[in-house]
PyMOL commands that place a pseudoatom at each C-alpha (Angstrom):
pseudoatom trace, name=CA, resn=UNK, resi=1, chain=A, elem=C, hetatm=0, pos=[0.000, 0.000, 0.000]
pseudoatom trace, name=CA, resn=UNK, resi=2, chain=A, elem=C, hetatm=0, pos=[2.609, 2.520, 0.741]
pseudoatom trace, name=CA, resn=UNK, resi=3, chain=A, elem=C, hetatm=0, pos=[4.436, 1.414, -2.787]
pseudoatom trace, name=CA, resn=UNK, resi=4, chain=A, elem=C, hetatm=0, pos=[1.435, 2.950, -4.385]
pseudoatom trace, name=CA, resn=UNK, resi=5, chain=A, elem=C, hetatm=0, pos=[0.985, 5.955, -1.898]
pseudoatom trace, name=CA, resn=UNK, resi=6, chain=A, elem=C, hetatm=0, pos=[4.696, 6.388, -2.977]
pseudoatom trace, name=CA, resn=UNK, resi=7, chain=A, elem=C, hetatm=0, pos=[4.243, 6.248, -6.610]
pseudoatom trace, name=CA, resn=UNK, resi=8, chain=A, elem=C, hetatm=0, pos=[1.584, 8.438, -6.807]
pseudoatom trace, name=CA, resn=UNK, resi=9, chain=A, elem=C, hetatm=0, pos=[3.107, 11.325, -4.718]
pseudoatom trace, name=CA, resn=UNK, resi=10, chain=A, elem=C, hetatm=0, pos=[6.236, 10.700, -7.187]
pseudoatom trace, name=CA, resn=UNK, resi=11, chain=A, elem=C, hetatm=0, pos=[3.824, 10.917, -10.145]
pseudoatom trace, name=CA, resn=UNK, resi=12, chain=A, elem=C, hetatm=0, pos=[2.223, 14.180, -8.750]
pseudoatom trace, name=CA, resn=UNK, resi=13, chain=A, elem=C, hetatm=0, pos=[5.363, 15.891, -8.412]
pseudoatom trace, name=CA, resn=UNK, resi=14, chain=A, elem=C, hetatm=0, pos=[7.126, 14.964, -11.652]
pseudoatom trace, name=CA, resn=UNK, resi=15, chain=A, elem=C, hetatm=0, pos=[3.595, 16.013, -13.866]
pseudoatom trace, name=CA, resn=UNK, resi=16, chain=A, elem=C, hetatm=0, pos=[3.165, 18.938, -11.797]
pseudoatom trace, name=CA, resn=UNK, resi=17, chain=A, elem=C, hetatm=0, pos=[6.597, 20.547, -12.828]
pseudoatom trace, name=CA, resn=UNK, resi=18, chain=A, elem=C, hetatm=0, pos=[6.463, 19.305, -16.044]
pseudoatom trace, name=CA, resn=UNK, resi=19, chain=A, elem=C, hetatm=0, pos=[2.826, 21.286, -16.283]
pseudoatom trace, name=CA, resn=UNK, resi=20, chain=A, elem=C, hetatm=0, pos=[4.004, 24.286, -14.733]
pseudoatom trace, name=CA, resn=UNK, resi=21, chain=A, elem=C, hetatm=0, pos=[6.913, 24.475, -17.455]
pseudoatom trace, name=CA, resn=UNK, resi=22, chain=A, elem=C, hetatm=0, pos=[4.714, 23.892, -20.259]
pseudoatom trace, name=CA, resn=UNK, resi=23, chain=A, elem=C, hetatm=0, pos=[1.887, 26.199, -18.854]
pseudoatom trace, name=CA, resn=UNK, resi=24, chain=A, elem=C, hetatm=0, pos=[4.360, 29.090, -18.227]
pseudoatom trace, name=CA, resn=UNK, resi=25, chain=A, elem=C, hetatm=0, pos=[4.345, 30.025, -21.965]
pseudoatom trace, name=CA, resn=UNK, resi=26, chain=A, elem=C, hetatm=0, pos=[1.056, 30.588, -21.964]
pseudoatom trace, name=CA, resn=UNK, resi=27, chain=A, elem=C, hetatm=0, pos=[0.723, 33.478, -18.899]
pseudoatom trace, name=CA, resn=UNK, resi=28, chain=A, elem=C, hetatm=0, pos=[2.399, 35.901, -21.053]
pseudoatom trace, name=CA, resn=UNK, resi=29, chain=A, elem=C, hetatm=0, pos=[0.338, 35.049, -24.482]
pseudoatom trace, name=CA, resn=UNK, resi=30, chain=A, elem=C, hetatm=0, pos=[-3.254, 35.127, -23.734]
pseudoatom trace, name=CA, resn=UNK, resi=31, chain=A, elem=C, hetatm=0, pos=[-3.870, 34.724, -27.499]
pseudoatom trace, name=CA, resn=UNK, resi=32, chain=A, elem=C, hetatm=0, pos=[-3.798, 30.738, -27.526]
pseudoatom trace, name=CA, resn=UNK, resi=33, chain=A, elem=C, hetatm=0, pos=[-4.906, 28.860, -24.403]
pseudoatom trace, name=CA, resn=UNK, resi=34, chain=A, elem=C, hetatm=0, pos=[-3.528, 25.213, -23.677]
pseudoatom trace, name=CA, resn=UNK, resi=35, chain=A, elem=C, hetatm=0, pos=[-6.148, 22.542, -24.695]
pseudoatom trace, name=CA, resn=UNK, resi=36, chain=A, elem=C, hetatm=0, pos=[-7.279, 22.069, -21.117]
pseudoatom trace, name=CA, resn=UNK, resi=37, chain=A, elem=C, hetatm=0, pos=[-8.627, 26.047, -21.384]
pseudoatom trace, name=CA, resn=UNK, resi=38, chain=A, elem=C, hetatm=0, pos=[-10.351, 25.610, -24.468]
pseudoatom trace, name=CA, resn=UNK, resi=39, chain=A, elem=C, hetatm=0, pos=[-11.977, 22.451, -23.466]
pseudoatom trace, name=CA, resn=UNK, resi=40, chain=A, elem=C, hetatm=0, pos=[-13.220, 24.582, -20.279]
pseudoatom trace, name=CA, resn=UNK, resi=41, chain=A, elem=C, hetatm=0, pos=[-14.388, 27.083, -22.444]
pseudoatom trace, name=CA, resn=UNK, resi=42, chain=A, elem=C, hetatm=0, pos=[-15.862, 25.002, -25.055]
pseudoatom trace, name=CA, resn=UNK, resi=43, chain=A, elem=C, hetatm=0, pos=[-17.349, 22.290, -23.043]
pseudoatom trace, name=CA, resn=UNK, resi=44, chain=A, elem=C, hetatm=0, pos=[-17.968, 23.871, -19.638]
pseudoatom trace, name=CA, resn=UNK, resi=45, chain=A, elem=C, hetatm=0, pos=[-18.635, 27.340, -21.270]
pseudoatom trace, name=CA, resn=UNK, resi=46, chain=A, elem=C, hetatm=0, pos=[-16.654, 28.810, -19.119]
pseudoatom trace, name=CA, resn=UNK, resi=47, chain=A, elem=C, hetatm=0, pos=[-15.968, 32.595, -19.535]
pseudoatom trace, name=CA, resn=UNK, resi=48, chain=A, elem=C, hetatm=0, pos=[-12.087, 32.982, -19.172]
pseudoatom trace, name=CA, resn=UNK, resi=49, chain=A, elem=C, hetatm=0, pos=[-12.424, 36.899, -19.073]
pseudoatom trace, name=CA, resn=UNK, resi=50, chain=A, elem=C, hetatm=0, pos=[-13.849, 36.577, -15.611]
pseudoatom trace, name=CA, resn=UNK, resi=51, chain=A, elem=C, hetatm=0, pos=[-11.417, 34.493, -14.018]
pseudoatom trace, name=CA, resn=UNK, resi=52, chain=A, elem=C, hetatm=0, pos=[-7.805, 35.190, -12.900]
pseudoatom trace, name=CA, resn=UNK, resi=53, chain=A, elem=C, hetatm=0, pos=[-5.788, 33.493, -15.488]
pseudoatom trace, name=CA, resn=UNK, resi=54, chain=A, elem=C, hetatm=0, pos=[-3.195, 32.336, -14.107]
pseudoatom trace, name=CA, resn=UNK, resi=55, chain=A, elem=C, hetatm=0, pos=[-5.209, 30.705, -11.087]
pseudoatom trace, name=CA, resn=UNK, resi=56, chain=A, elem=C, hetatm=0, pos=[-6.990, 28.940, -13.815]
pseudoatom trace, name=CA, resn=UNK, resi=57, chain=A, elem=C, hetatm=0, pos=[-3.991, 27.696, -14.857]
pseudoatom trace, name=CA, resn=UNK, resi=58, chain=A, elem=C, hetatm=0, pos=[-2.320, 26.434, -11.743]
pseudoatom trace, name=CA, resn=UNK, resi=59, chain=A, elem=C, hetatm=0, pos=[-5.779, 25.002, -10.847]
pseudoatom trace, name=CA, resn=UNK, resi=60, chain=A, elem=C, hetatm=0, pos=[-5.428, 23.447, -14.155]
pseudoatom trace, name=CA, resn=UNK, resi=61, chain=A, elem=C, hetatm=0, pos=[-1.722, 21.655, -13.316]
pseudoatom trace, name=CA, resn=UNK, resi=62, chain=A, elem=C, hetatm=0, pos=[-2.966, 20.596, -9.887]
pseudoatom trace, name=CA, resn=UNK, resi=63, chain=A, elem=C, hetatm=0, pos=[-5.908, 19.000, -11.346]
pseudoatom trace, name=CA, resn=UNK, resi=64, chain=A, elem=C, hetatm=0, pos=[-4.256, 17.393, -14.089]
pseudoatom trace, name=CA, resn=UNK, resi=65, chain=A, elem=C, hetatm=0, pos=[-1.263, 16.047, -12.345]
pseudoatom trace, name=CA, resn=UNK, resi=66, chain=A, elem=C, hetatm=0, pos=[-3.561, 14.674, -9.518]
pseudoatom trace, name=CA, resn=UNK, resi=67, chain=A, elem=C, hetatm=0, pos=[-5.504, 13.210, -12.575]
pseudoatom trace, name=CA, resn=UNK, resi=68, chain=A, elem=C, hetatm=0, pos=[-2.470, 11.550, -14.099]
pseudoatom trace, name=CA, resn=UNK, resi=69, chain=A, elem=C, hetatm=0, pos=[-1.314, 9.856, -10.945]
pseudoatom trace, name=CA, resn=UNK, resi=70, chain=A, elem=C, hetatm=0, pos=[-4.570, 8.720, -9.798]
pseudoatom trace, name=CA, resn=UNK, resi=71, chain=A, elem=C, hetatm=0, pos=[-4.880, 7.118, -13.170]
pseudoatom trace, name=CA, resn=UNK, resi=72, chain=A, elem=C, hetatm=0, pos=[-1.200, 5.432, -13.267]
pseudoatom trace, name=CA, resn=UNK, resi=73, chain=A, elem=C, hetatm=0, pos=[-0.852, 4.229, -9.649]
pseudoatom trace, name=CA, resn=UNK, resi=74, chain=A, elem=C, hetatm=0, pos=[-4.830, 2.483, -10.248]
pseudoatom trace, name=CA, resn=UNK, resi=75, chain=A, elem=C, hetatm=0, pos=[-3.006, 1.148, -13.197]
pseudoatom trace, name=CA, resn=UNK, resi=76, chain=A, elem=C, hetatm=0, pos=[0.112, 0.211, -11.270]
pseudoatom trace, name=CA, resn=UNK, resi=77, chain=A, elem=C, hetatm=0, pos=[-2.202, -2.410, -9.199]
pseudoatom trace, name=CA, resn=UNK, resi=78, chain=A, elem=C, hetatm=0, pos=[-2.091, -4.795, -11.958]
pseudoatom trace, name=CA, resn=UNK, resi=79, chain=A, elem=C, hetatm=0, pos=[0.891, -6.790, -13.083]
pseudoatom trace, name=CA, resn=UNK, resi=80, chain=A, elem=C, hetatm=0, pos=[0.100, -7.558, -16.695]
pseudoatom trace, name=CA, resn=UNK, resi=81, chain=A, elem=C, hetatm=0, pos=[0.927, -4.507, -19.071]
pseudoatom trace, name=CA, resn=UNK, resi=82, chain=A, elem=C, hetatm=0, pos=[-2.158, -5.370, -21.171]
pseudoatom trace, name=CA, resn=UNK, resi=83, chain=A, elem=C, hetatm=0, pos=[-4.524, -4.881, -18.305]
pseudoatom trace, name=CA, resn=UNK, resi=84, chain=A, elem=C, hetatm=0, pos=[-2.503, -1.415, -17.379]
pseudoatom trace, name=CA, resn=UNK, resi=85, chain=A, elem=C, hetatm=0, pos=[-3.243, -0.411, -20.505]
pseudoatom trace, name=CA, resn=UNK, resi=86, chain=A, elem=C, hetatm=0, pos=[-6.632, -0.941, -20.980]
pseudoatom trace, name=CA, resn=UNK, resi=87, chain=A, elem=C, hetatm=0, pos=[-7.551, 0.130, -17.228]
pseudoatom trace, name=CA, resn=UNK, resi=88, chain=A, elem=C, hetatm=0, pos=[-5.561, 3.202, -18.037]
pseudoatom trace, name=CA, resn=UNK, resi=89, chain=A, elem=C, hetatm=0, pos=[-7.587, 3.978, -21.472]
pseudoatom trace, name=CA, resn=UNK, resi=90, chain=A, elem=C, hetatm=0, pos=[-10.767, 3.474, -19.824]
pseudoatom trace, name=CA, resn=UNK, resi=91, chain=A, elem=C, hetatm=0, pos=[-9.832, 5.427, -16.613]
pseudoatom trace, name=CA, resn=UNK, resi=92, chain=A, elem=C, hetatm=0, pos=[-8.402, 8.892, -18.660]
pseudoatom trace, name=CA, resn=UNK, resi=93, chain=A, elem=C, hetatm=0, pos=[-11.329, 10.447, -20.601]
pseudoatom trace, name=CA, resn=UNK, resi=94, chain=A, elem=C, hetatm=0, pos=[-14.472, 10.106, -17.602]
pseudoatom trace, name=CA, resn=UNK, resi=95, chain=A, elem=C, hetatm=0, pos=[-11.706, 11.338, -14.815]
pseudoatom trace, name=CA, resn=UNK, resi=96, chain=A, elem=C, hetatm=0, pos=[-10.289, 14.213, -16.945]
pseudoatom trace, name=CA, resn=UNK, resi=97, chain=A, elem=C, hetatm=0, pos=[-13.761, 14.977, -17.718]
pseudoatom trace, name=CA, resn=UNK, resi=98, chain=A, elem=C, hetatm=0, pos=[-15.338, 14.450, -14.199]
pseudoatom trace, name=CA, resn=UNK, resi=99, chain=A, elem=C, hetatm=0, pos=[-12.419, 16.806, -13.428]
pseudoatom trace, name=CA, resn=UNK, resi=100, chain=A, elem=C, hetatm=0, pos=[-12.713, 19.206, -15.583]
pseudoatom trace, name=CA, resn=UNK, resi=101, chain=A, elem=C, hetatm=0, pos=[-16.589, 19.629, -14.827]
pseudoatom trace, name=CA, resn=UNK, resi=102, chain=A, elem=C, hetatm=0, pos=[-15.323, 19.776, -10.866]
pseudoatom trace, name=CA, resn=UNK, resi=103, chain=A, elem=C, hetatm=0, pos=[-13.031, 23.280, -12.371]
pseudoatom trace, name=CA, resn=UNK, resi=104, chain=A, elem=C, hetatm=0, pos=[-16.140, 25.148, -14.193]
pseudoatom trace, name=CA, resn=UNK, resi=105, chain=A, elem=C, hetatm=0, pos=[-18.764, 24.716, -11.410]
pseudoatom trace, name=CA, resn=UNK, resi=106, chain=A, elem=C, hetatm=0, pos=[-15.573, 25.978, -8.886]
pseudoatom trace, name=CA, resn=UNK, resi=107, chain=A, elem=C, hetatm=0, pos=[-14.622, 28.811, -11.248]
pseudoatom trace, name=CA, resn=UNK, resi=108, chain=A, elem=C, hetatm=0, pos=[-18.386, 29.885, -12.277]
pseudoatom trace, name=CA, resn=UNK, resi=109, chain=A, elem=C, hetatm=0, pos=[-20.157, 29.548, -8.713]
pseudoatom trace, name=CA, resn=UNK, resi=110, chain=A, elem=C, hetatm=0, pos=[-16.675, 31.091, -7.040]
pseudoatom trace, name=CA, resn=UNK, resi=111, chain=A, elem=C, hetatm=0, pos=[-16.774, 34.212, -8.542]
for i in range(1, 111): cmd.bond("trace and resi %d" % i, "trace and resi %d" % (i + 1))
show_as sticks, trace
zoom trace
């Protein structure tokens, strides 16, 4: 049990900066917006000119990295790479979604 607690706190961290580097390029151009802000504002219809930016976007990397190593330390319980893979597949699009929803109903009831 701690193995996993381990991995996923290892996980976390190693996303998380990763995010943060890739989701600094977008503070200063607020022309594009990383595909997790367009799928908020698509989706969720969630107005980004009523939000503080860059909260959005280390609510974002929080979210997603938490996301990430939920999905590979679930994955992680099972030995067989085929079964990883397929638990993986069919754990990333209703979490990142179920997620994602979580962010618009904080961002459009919070402010």
């Amino acid at each position: 049990m701690i193995k996993y607690i381990e991995l996923f706190i290892l996980i976390f961290i190693i996303v998380f900066i990763i995010y943060k580097l890739i989701l600094r390029k977008f503070i200063k151009t607020k022309n594009k917006y990383p595909m997790e802000i367009v799928l908020l504002m698509n989706i969720y219809k969630l107005d980004i000119k009523k939000v503080n930016y860059k909260k959005l976007l280390n609510t974002v990397a929080i979210v997603s990295s938490i996301d990430i190593a939920l999905i590979v330390s679930v994955a992680g319980i099972f030995r067989e790479g085929y079964l990883q893979l397929i638990l993986s597949l069919c754990l990333i699009i209703p979490i990142l979604l179920f997620s994602y929803y979580l962010i618009s109903i904080y961002y459009k009831k919070g402010k």
